[in-house]
Legacy VTK file of the C-alpha trace (Angstrom):
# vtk DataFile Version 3.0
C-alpha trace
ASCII
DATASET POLYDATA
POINTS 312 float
-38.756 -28.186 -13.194
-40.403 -26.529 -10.702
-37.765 -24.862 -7.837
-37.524 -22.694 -4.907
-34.071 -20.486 -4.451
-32.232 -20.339 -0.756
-30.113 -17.187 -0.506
-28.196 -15.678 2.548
-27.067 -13.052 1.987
-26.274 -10.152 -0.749
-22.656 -9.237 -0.309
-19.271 -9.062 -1.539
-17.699 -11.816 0.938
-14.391 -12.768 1.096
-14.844 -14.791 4.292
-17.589 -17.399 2.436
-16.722 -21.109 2.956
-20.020 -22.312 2.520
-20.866 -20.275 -0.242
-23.687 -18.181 1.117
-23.461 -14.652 -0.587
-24.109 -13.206 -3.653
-23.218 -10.238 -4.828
-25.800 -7.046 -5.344
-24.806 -7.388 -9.185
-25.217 -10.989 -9.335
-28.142 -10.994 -7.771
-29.758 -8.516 -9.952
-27.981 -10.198 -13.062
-30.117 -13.284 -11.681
-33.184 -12.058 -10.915
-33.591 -10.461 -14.477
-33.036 -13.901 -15.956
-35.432 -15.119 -13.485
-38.589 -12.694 -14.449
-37.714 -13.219 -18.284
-37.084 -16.874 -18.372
-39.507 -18.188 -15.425
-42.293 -17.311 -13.753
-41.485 -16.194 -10.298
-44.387 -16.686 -7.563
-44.378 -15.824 -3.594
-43.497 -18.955 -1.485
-47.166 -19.134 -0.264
-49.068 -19.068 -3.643
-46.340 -21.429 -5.032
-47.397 -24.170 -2.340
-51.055 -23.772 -2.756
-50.197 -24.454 -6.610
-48.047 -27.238 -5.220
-50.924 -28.422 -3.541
-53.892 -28.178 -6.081
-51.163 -30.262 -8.660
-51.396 -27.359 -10.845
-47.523 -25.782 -9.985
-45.775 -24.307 -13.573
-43.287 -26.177 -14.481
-40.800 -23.218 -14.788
-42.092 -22.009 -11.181
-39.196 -20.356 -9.034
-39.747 -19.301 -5.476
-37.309 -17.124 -3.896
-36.654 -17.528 0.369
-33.744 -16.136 2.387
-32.664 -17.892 5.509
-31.427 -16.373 8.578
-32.861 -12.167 8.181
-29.753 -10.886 7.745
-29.854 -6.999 7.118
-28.655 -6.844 3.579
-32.135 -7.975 2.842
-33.604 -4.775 3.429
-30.527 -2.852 2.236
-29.581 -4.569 -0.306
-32.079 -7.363 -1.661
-35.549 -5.862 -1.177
-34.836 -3.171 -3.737
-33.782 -4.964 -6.348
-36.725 -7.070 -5.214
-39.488 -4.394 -5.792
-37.400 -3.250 -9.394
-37.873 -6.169 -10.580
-41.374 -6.960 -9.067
-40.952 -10.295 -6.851
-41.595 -11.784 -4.088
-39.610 -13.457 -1.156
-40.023 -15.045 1.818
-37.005 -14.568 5.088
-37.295 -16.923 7.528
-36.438 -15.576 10.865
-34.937 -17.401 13.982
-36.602 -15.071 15.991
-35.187 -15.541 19.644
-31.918 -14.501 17.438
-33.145 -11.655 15.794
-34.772 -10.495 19.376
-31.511 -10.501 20.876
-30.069 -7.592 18.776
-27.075 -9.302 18.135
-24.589 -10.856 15.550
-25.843 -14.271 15.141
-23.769 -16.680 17.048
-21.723 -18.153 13.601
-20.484 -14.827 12.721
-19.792 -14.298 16.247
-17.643 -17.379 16.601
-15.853 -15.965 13.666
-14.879 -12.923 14.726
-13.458 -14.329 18.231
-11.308 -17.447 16.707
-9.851 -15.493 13.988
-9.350 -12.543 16.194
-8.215 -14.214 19.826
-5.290 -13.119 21.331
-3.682 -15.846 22.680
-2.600 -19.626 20.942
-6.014 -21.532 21.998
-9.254 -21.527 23.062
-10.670 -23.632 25.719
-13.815 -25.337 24.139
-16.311 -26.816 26.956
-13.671 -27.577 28.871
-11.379 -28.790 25.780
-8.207 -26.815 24.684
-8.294 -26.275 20.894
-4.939 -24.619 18.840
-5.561 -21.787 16.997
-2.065 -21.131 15.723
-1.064 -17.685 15.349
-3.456 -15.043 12.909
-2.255 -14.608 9.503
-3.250 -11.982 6.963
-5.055 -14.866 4.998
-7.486 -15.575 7.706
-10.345 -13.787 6.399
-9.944 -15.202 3.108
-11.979 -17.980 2.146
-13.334 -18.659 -0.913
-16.458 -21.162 -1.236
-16.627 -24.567 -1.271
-12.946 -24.591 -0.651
-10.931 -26.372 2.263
-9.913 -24.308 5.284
-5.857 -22.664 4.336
-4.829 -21.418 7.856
-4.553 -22.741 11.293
-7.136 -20.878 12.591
-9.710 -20.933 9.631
-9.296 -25.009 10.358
-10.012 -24.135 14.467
-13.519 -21.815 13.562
-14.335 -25.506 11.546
-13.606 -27.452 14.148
-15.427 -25.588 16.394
-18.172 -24.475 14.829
-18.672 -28.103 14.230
-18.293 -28.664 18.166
-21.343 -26.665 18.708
-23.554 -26.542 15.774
-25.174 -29.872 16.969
-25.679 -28.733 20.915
-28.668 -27.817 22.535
-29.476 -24.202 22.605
-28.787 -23.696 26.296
-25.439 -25.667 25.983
-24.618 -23.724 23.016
-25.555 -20.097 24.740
-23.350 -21.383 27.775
-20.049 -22.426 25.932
-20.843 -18.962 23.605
-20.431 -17.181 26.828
-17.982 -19.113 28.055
-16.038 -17.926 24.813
-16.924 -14.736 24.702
-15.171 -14.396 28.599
-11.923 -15.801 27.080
-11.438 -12.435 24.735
-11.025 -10.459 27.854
-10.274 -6.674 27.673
-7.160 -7.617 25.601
-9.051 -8.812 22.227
-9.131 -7.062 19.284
-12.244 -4.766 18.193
-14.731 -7.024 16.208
-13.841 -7.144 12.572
-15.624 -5.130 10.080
-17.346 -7.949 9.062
-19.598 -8.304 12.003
-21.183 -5.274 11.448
-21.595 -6.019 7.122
-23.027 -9.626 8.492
-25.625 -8.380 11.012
-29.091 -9.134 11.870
-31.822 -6.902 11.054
-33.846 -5.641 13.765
-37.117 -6.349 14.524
-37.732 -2.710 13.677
-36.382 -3.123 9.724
-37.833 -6.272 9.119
-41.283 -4.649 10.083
-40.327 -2.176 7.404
-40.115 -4.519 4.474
-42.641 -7.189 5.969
-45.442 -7.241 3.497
-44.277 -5.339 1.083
-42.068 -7.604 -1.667
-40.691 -9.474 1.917
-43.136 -12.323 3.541
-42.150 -13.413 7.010
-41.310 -17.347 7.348
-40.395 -18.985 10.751
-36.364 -20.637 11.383
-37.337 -21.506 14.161
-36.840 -19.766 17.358
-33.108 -20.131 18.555
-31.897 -21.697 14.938
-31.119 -25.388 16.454
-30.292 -28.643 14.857
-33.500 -29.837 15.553
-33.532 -33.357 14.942
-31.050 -33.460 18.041
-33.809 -31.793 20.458
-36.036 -33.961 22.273
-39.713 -33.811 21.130
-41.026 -30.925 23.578
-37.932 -29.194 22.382
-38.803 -29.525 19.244
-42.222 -27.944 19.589
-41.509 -25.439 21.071
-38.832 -24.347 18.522
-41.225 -24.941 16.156
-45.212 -24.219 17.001
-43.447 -21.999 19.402
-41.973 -19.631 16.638
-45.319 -18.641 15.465
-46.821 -16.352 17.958
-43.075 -14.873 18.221
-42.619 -14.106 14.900
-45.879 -12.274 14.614
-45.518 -10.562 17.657
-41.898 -9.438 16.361
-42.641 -8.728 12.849
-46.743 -8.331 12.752
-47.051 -10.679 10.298
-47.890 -14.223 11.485
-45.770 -16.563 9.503
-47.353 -19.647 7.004
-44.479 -20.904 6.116
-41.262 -22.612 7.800
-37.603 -23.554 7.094
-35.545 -26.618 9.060
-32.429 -25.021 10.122
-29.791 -26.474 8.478
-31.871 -28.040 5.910
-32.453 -31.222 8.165
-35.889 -32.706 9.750
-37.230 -36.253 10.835
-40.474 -37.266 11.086
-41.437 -35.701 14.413
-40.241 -32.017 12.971
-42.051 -32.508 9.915
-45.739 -33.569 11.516
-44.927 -30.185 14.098
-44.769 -28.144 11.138
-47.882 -29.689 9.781
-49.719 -29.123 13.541
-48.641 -25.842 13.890
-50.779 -24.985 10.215
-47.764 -23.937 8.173
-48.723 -24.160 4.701
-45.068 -24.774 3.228
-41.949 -26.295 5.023
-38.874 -25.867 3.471
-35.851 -28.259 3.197
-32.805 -27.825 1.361
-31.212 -30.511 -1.176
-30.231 -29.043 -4.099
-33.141 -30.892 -5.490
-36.397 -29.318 -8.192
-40.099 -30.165 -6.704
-42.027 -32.972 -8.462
-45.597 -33.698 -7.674
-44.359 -36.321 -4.637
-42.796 -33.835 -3.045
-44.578 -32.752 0.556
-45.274 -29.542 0.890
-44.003 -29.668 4.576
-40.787 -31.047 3.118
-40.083 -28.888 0.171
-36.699 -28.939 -1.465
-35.096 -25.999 -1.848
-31.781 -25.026 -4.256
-28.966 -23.530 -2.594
-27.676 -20.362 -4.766
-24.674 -19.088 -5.243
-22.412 -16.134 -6.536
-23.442 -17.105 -10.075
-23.619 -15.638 -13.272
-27.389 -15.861 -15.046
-25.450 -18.377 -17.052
-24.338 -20.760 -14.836
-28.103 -20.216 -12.909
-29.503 -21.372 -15.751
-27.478 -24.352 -16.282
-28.290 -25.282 -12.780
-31.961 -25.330 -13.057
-31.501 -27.047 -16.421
-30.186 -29.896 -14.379
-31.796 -30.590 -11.524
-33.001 -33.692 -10.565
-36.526 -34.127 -8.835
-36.795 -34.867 -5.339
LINES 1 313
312 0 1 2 3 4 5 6 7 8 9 10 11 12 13 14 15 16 17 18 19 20 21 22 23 24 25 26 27 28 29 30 31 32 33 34 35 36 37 38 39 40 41 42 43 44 45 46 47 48 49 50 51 52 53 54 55 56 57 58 59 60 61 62 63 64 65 66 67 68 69 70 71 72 73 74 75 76 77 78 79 80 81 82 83 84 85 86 87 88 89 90 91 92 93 94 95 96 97 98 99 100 101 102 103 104 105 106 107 108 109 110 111 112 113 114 115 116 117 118 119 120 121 122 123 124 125 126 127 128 129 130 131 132 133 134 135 136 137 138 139 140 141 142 143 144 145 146 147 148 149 150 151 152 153 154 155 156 157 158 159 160 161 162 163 164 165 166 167 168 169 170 171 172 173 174 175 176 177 178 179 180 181 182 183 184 185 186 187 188 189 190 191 192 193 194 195 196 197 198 199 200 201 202 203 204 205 206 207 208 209 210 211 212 213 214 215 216 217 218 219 220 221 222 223 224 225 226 227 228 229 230 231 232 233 234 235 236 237 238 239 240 241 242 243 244 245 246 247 248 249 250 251 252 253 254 255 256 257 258 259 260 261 262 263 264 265 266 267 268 269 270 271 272 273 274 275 276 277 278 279 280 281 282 283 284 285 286 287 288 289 290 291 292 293 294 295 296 297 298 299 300 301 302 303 304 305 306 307 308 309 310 311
């Protein structure tokens, strides 16, 4: 069955509850099962085959969510080796700022604070004291220490807010480390952004540019003006960031309504990408693709997935 991979990032991770990195040698363990098994096709031409009902059925499409910078130093050469395509889709506002994305960030202060608690929008939350086994969390897996269980609860806290009410209790946050706070952990620098300036260097090469919107929000909270301008919005950003003006689009978080999907349809991208865990079949919209959510896996246990997937 047709399918198109969602990656992260290409790490070793030891701090991966959700199961978003792969490591360099299981990534290139996958994508050489990949080009001998299926046949691998950029995210664009694989929705125009979508489209025209005339899709492979062994079709992959590879995307990358977020632009972290392990994509250039990391994934696009084992990219070009092995002669594929991708597509990152950038939350450009984000990647504008020059910063760690704000859910790394949040990391980095709750497991590193100083004192007992954080006050969250005006809420005290415990952190408990650090413990060596903070930065140890292994996918999938349920949170082990006081404070991994506070970055859950608060990243849950403020996943779902607006942007502006989001920046404003990240600040808010941020004020509460105070000259006292630790230096940020090694792995905010291993987890950062790439700049506009390195995604411009891989852009068009084995890298296409997608949109994520442009702050990354849970969109089907925004009200409708909000919502286009996160979405038709992103457009002229991302080309005016990257060069490249992005045709296709992925719903942060994997979620979308109605509303988001017929945006995505006005502002002309050719592909919109969901996630799922599901293959494509022929119903499937191609502003509502499913996408499959890959892991740290061996080309064995890849091809067992796409073996059993269910269509959407």
């Amino acid at each position: 069955m047709p399918a198109i991979l969602m990656y992260h990032r290409i790490a070793e991770e030891p701090f991966d509850p959700w199961g978003l990195a792969v490591a360099p040698g299981r990534f290139r363990e996958q994508l050489s099962w990949l080009v001998r098994n299926r046949t691998v096709l950029g995210l664009e031409e694989f929705g125009e085959l979508h489209r025209r009902r005339s899709l492979p059925p062994e079709a992959i499409a590879i995307t990358f969510d977020d632009g972290y910078a392990c994509i250039k130093e990391t994934a696009a050469p084992l990219l070009s080796e092995f002669g594929v395509r991708a597509t990152v889709f950038l939350p450009v506002d984000l990647i504008e700022r020059r910063q760690p994305f704000w859910w790394d960030e949040l990391e980095d202060i709750v497991l590193e604070h100083h004192d007992l608690n954080l006050c969250v929008d005006g809420e005290a939350v415990s952190l408990g004291p650090r413990a060596p086994a903070d930065r140890h969390w292994t996918p999938r897996s349920e949170a082990t220490t006081a404070r991994q269980s506070a970055f859950e609860e608060i990243l849950t806290r403020i996943t779902r807010k607006r942007p502006a009410e989001r920046d404003r209790i990240m600040n808010e946050l941020r004020n509460q480390q105070g000259s006292r706070s630790r230096p940020p952990h090694d792995g905010r620098q291993c987890k950062r952004p790439m700049s506009p300036e390195e995604i411009r260097t891989i852009a068009g090469a084995v890298i296409d540019i997608g949109s994520h919107t442009r702050t990354h929000p849970w969109l089907t909270g925004l009200p409708g003006e909000e919502q286009r301008e996160e979405i038709c919005g992103s457009v002229d950003r991302v080309e005016a960031v990257t060069g490249y003006r992005p045709t296709a689009f992925a719903y942060p978080y994997g979620h979308s309504d109605e509303q988001s999907r017929r945006l995505v349809a006005d502002a002309k991208f050719a592909v919109g990408c969901l996630t799922g865990d599901r293959g494509v079949s022929r119903r499937s919209r191609c502003v509502a693709l499913p996408r499959v959510r890959i892991g740290d896996w061996s080309a064995k246990e890849l091809e067992r997935v796409l073996a059993g997937l269910r269509p959407a």
